[in-house]
N, CA, C and O atoms as CSV, one atom per row, in Angstrom:
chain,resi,resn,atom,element,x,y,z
A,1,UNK,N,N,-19.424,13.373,-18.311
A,1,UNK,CA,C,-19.831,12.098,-18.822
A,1,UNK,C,C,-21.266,12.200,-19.340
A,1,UNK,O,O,-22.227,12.345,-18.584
A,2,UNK,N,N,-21.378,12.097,-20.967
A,2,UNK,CA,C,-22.601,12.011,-21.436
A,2,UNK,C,C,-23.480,10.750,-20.502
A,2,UNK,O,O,-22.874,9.828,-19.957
A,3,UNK,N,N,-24.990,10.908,-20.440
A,3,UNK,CA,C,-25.527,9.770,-19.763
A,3,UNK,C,C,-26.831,9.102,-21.386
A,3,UNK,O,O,-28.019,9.425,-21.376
A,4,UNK,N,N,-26.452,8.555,-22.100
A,4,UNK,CA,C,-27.552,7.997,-23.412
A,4,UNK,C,C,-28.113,7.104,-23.185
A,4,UNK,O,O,-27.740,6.098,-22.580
A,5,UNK,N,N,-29.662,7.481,-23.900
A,5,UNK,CA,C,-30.629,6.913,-23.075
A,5,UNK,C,C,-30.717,5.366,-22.823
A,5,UNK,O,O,-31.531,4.811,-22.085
A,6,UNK,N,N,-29.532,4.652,-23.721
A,6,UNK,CA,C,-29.615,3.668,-23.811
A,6,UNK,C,C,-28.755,2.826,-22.673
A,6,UNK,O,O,-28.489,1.666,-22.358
A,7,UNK,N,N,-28.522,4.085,-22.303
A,7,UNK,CA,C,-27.354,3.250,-20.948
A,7,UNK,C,C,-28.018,3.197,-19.322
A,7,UNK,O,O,-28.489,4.309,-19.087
A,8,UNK,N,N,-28.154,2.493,-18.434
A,8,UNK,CA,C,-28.882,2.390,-17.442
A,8,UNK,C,C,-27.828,3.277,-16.430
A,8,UNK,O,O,-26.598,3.294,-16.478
A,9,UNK,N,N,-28.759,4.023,-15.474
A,9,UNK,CA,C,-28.623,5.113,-14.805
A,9,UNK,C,C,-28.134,4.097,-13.275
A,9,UNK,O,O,-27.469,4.605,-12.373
A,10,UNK,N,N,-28.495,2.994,-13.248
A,10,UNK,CA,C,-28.259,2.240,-11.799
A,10,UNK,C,C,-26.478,1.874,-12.000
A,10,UNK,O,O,-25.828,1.993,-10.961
A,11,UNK,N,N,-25.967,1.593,-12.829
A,11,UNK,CA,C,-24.572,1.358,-13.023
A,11,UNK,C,C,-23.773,2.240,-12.625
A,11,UNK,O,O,-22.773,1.859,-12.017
A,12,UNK,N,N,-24.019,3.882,-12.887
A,12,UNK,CA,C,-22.948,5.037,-13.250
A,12,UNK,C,C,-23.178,4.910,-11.409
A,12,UNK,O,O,-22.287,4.702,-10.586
A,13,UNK,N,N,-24.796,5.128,-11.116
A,13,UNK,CA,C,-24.392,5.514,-9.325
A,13,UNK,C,C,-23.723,4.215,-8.361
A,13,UNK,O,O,-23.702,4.251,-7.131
A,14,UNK,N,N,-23.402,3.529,-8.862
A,14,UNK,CA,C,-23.025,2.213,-8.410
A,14,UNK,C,C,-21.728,1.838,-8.391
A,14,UNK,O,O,-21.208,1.061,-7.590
A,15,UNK,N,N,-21.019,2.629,-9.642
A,15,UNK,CA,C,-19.390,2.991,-9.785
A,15,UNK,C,C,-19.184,4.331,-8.795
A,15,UNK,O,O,-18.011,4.420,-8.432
A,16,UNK,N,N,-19.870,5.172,-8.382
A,16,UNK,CA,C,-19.584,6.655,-8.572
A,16,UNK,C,C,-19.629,6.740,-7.035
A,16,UNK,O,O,-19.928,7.805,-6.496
A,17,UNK,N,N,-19.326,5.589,-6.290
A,17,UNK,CA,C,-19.205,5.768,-4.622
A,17,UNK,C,C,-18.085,6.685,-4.035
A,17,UNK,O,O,-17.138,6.627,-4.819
A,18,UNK,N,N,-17.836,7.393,-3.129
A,18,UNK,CA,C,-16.568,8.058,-2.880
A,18,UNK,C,C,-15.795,7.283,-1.773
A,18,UNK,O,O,-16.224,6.829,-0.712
A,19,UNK,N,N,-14.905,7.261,-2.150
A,19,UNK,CA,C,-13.950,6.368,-1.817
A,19,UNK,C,C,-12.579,7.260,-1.491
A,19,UNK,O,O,-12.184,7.863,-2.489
A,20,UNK,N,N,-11.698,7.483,-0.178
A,20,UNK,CA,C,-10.614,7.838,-0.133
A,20,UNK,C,C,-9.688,7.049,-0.632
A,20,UNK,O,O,-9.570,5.909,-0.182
A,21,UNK,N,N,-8.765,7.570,-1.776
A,21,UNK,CA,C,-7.579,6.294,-2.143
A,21,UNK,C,C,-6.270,6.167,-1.044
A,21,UNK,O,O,-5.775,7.123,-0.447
A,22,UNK,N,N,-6.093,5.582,-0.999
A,22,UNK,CA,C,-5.317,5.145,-0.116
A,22,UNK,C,C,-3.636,5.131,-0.218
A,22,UNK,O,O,-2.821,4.230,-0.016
A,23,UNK,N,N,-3.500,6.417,-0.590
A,23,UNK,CA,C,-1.627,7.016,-0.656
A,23,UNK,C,C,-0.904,6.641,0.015
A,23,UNK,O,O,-0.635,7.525,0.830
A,24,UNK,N,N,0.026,5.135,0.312
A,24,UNK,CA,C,1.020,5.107,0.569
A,24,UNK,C,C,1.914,6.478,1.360
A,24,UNK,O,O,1.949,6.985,2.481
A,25,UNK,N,N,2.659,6.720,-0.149
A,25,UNK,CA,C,3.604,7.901,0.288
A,25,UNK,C,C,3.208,9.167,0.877
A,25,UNK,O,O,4.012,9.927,1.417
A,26,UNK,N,N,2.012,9.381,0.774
A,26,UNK,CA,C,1.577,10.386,1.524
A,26,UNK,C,C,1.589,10.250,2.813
A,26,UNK,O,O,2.278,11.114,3.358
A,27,UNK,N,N,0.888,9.185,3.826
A,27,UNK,CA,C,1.040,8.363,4.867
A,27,UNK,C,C,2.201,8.591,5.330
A,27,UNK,O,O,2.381,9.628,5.968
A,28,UNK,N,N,3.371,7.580,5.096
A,28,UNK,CA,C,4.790,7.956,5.107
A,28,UNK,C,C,5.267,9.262,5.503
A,28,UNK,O,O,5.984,9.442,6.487
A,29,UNK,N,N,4.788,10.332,4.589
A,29,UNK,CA,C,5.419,11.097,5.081
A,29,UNK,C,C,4.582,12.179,5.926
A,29,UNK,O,O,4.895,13.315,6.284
A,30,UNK,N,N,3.503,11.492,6.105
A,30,UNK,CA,C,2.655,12.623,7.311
A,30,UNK,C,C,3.449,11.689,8.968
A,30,UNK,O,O,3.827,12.279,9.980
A,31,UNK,N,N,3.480,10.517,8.788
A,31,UNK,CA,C,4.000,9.989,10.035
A,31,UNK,C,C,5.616,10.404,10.213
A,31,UNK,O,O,5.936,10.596,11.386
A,32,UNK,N,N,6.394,10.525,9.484
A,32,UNK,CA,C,7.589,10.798,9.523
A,32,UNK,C,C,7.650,12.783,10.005
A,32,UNK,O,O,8.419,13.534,10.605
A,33,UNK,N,N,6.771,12.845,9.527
A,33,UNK,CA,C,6.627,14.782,10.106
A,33,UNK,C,C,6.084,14.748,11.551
A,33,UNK,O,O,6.278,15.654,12.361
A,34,UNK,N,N,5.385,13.622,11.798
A,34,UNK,CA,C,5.060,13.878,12.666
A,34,UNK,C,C,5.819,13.582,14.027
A,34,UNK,O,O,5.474,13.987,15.137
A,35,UNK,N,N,6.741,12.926,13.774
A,35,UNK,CA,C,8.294,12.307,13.768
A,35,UNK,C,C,9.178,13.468,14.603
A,35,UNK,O,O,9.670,13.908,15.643
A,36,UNK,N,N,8.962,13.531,13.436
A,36,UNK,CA,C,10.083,14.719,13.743
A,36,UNK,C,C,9.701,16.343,14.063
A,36,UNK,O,O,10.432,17.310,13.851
A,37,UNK,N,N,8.603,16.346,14.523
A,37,UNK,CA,C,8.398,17.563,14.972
A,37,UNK,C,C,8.158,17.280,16.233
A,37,UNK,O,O,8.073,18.289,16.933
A,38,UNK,N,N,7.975,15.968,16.953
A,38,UNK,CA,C,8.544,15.602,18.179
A,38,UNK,C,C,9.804,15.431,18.957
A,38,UNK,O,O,10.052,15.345,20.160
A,39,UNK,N,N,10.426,15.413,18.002
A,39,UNK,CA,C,11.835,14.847,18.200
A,39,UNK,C,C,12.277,16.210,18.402
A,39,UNK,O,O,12.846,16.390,19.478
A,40,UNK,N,N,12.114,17.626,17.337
A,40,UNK,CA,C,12.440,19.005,17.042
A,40,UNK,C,C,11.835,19.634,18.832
A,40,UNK,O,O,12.610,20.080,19.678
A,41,UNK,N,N,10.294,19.493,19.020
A,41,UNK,CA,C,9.869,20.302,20.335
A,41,UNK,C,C,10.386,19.535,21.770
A,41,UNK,O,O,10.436,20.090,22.867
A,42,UNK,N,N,10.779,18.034,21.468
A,42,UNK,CA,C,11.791,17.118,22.508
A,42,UNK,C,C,13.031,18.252,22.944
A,42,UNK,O,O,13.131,18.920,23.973
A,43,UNK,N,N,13.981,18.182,21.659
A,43,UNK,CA,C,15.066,19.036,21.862
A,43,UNK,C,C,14.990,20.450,22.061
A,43,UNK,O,O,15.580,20.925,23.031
A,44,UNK,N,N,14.504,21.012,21.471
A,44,UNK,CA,C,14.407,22.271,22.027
A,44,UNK,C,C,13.909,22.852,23.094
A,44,UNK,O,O,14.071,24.055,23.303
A,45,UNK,N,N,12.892,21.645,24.316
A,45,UNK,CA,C,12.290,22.179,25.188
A,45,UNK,C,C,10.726,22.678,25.094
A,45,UNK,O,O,10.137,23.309,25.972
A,46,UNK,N,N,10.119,22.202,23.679
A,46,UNK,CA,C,8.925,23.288,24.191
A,46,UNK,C,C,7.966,22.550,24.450
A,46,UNK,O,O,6.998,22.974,23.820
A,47,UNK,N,N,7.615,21.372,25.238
A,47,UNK,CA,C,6.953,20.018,25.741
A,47,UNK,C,C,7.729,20.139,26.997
A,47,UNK,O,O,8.495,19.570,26.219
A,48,UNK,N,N,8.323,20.295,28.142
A,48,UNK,CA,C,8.653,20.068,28.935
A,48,UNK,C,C,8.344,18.427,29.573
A,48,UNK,O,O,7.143,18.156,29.577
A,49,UNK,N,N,9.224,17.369,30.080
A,49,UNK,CA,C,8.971,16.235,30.369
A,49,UNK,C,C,9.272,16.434,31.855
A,49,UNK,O,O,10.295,17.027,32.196
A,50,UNK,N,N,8.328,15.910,32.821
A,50,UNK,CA,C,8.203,15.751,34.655
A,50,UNK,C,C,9.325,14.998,34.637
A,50,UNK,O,O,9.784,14.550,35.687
């Protein structure tokens, strides 16, 4: 992004915050793995339950 001199420098750092976006489907499917790789070490035994 060119910066010209005619454009003020307080705007660009004022847009230019970092921000995580916020993915839905990504979400989804980190909770659903996480799902099921409980459900996977449940059945197979490798968590043992008292």
């Amino acid at each position: 992004m060119k910066i010209t001199p005619e454009q003020p420098t307080h705007l660009i750092q004022q847009h230019s915050t970092f921000r995580l976006p916020w993915d839905k489907g990504a979400c989804c499917f980190f909770i659903l793995g996480i799902f099921l790789a409980a459900m996977i070490f449940h059945l197979l035994g490798i968590f043992p339950t008292v």
